[in-house]
N, C-alpha and C positions, 0 to 999 in steps of 0.2 A: 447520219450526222455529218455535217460540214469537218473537215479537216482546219486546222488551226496552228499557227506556230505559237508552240507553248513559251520559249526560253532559248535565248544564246548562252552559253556560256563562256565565260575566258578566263584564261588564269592571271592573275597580277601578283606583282610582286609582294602587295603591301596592304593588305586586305581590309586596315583602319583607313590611311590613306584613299583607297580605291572608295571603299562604304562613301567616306567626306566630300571625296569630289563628285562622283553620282550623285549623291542627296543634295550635296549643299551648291553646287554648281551648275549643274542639266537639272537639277528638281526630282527625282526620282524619289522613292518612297521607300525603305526595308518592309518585305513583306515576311523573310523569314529569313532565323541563323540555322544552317547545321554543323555538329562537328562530329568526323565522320573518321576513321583511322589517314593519320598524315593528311587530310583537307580542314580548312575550314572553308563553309561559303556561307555567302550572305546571296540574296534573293533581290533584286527590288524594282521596282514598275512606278508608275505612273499610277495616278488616282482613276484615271478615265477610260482605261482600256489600253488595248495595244499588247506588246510582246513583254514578255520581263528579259533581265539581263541578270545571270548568275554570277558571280562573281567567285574564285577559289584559290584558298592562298594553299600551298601546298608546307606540312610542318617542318620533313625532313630533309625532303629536295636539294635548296642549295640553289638551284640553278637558275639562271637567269629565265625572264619568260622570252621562248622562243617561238617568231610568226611567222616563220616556213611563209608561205606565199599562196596557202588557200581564204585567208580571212581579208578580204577587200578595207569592208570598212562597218561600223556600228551607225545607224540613219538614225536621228529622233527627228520628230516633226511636231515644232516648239511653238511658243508664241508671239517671241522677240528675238530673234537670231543673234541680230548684235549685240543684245543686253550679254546672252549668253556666253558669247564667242568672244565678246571684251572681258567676264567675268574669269572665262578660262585661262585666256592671258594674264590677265593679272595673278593667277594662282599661280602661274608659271610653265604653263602648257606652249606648244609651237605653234603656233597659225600660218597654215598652210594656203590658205584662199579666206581672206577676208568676205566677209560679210556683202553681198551682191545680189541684186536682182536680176534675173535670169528671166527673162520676158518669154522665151520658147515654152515655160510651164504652167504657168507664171509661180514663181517662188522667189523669197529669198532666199538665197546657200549662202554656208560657211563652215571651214573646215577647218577641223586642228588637231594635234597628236595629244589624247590621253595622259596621264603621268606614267602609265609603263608601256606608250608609241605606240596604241593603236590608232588608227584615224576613226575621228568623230566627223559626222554630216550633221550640220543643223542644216530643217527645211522650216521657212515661216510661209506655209501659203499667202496669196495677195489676192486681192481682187482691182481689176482695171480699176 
């Protein structure tokens, strides 16, 4: 059996918040809740394949979400970068690299910080 990445997961601050901007901003899909002692997560993926993204608010914590310096960045590979990356901003998110075609892959990127500062990658392949 081929090997497969199931799931990232991350913690965020605000687990209604987090759900609304996955689903209602990248397009992402809930596939499932669990609530687990001091976690809640939420699940959710794409219709088409690919990796899911866990998401887990923690109950009793308190603490800020903290990203130490192993988590690079979260990649979706979308089908309108800009629509996305303008949507993001407008919810109120950072755009760190506007929306560009990158002719070395050929792609368009665009990059911005999540509501609890992780970096998001939109990729829209192109063709010449």
């Amino acid at each position: 059996m081929a090997t497969k990445v199931g799931q990232y997961c991350i913690y965020v601050s605000d687990i209604i918040k987090a759900e609304t901007f996955y689903t209602e901003v990248i397009g992402l899909k809930v596939q499932s809740r669990t609530e687990i002692d001091d976690v809640h997560e939420i699940v959710v993926a794409a219709d088409d394949g690919g990796g899911r993204l866990q998401l887990a608010e923690r109950y009793n914590d308190g603490q800020p979400v903290d990203h130490g310096f192993a988590l690079w960045k979260i990649y979706f590979i979308v089908d309108d970068a800009k629509a996305i990356h303008d949507k993001a901003v407008e919810w109120g998110c950072e755009s760190t690299f506007a929306p560009q075609r990158l002719d070395r892959w050929p792609v368009i990127a665009a990059f911005f910080l999540d509501p609890d500062g992780y970096l998001v990658e939109l990729i829209q392949h192109v063709t010449a």
